[in-house]
N, C-alpha and C positions, 0 to 999 in steps of 0.2 A: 427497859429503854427501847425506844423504835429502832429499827435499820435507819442509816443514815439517811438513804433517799427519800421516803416516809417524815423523818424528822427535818427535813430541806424542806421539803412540799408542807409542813405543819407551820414552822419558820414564817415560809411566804404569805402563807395566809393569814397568821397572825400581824407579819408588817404591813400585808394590805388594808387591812378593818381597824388603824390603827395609829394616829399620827404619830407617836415618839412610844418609845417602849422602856422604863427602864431597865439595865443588862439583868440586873438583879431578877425582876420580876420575869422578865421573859427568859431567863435559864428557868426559871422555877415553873415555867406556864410546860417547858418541851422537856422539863425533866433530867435536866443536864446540867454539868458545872459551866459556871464563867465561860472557862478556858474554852470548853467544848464549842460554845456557843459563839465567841470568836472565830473558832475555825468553819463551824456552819456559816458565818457572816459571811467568810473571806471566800468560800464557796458557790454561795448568791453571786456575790461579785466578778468573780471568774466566767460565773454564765451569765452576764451584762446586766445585774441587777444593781442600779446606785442605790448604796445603801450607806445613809451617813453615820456617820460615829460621834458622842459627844463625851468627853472627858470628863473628869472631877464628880464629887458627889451628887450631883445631877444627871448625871454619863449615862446614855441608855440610843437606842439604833432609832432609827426611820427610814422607813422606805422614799428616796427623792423621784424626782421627774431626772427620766435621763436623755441622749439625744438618739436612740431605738426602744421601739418597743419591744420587752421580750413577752415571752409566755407569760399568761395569767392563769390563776387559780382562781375557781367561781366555784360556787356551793351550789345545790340542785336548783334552787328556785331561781339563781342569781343566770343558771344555766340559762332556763326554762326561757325567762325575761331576755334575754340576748336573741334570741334565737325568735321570738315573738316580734320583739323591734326591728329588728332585722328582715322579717317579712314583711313587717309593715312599711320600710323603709324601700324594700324592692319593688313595692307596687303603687308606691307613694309617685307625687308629681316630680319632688327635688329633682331638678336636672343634673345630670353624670352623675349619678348617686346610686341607680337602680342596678345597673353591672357590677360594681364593687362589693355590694348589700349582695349581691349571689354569689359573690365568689366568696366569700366570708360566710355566709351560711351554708357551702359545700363544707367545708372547713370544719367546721363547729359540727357538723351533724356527721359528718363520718366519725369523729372521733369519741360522739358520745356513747353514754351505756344504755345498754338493752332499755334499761327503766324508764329512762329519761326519754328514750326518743319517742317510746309510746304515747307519752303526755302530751309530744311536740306534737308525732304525728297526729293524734287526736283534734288537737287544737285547732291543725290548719287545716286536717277535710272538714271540717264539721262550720266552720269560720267564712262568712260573708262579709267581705269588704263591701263599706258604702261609702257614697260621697259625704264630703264633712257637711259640717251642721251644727249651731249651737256656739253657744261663747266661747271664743278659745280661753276664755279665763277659769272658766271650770274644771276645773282635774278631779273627778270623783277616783274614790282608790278602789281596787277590785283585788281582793286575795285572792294571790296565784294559786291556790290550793282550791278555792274553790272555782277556779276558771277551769283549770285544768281538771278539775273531776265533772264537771260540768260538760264539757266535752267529751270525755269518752265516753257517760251515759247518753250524747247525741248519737257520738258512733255507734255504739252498742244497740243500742234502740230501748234504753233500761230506763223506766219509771224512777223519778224525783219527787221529794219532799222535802219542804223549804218553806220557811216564815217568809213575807214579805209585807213589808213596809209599803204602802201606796203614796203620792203626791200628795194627800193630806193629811196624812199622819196615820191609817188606820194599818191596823197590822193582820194581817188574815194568814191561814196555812193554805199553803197550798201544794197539790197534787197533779203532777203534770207528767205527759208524755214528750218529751224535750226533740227539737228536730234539728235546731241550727242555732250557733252565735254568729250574732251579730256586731261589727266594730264602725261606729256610726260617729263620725266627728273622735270626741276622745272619748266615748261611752260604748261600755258592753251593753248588749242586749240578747237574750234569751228568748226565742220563741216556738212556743211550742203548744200543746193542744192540752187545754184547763180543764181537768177530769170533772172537777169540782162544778165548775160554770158552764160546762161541755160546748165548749166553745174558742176557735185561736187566742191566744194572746201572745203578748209580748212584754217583757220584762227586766228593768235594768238592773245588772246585776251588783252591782250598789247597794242599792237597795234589798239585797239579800240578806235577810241577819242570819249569821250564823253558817254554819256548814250547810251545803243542799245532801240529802241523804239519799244514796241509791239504793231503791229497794230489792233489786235482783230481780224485780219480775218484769219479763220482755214485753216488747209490743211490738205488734205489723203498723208500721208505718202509715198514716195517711195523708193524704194529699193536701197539700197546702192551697188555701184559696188566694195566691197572688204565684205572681211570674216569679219571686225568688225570696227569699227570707229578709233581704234589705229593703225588697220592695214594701214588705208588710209591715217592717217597720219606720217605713218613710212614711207611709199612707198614715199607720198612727198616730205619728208627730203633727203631720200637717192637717189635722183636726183639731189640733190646743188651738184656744185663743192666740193670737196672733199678740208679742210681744210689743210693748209701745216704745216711742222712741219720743224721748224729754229732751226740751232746748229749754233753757233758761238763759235769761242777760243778768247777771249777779256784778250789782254795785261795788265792785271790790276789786284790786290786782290780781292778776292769778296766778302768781305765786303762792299769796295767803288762800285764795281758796285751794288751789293745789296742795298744798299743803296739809288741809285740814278734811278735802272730800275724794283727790285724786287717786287715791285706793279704788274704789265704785265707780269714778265717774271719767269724763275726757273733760279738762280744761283747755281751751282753748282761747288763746291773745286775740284783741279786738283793736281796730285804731284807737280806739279810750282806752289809756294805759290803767285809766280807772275804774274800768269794767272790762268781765269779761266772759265766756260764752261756755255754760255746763252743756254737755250733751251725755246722756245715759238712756241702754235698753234694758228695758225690764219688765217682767210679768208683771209686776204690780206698782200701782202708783202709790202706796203709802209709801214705799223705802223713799224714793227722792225726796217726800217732802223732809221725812227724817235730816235727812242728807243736807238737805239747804238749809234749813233752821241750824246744822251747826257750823254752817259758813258765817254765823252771825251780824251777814249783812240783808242789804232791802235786793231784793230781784222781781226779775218782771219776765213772767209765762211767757215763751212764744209758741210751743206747741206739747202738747196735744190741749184743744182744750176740754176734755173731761177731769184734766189735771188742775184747771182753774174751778171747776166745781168743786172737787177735793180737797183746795182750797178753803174752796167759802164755808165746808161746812167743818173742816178743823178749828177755823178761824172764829166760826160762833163759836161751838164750842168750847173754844179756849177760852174767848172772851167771858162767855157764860160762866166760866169757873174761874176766873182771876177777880167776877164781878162778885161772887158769894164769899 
């Protein structure tokens, strides 16, 4: 059986990851009787942890909201992520936000372990904030494990290998001398010198399948051809095609189109209670049309109009095959 303190700190962590417990099962999780498990509860409790109790044969703890916060217990990654939002939030625009975001991340970083800070600190030399950019509706996910090793082969100056996914589906390997991440809107980005194509690129890290492999062999450094690692990857961005911006007037309440397209789209009220006003950006103009066909009403293009040629030629088409 654990020492008591060990078996407190095991406790908390399992009430935290965990709406309702029952007593049963959570004596059986820390390895202890009922009884014991009680006096661990009433323990929590003593150091301001509300912890409820439910009686009868459903009976079992939960951790509640109390009115202080005490100490938390966070696992390595869950660290890692505090500690990364946290910088983000320091250098962020939020007004009164950026002083309290450092004194909270003094906090957190004195008290971490050797292992951990190195990850941290890797992350943040190696890490170029840029200005946002992009839909805020996008949240692509990045594994902490591969962020975090990612970065210290930047510090390091250590050669990577890594499958990567491109914008149109192709998948290629690739072999790179890694310089800097970049944190661009809510997207990582990797840029670093493509052995393979022997040439900069830049990379989002998303789009990595799998672990990136550090292969232990070093490199000197070379000079990047832009003013800073964001900048290189701003210049990239702003070579796509320029995203289009759809207005439609859709014969309908908008309610019921809300309803049925307001995931994708912005509905917005018109003086005609009976119509009302789609507005969506997007790379490509096939999704809208998708989108309005299942609004199931009549609309009428006001902008862009290569959206109304997209039209005409679905529209043969369809017609072309409801005629055969």
């Amino acid at each position: 059986m654990a020492n008591t303190s060990s078996r407190t700190l095991r406790l908390l962590s399992l009430l935290q990851t965990h709406r309702h417990w029952p007593g049963t099962e959570l004596a059986g999780r820390l390895g202890v009787s009922v009884r014991t498990l009680r006096r661990d509860i009433d323990r929590l409790r003593e150091l301001g942890y509300p912890v409820r109790a439910q009686r009868g044969t459903e009976g079992g703890y939960q951790l509640a909201a109390g009115a202080a916060l005490p100490p938390l217990v966070v696992d390595d990654e869950e660290a890692v992520a505090l500690v990364v939002g946290l910088q983000a939030a320091a250098q962020g625009p939020v007004e009164g936000i950026a002083e309290s975001s450092l004194r909270v991340l003094a906090k957190v970083v004195q008290v971490m372990p050797t292992r951990l800070r190195h990850r941290v600190d890797a992350l943040h030399r190696v890490t170029v904030p840029g200005p946002g950019w992009g839909d805020s509706a996008v949240r692509p996910t990045v594994d902490p494990d591969l962020l975090t090793g990612v970065a210290m082969a930047c510090r390091d100056s250590e050669r990577l290998r890594f499958a990567y996914t491109s914008a149109a589906g192709e998948r290629t390997e690739r072999h790179l001398e890694p310089h800097r991440l970049v944190m661009l809107g809510r997207r990582w980005y990797l840029v670093g010198y493509d052995l393979t194509r022997h040439d900069w690129r830049s990379f989002r890290l998303d789009r990595v399948a799998g672990a990136a492999e550090r292969t232990g062999d070093r490199f000197r450094p070379r000079e990047l051809p832009a003013a800073d690692a964001a900048a290189f990857v701003r210049a990239g961005i702003d070579t796509w095609p320029a995203p289009h911006r759809v207005e439609v007037l859709v014969a309908a309440p908008a309610a019921g189109v809300r309803a049925r397209i307001g995931q994708w789209a912005t509905v917005e009220e018109t003086a005609d209670a009976g119509r009302c006003r789609v507005v969506m950006t997007t790379d490509s103009l096939e999704w809208p049309l998708v989108a309005l066909g299942m609004t199931g009403a009549e609309f009428e293009v006001v902008e862009p109009p290569a959206l109304r040629e997209r039209l005409h030629d679905w529209g043969t088409r369809f017609t072309r095959a409801a005629a055969e």
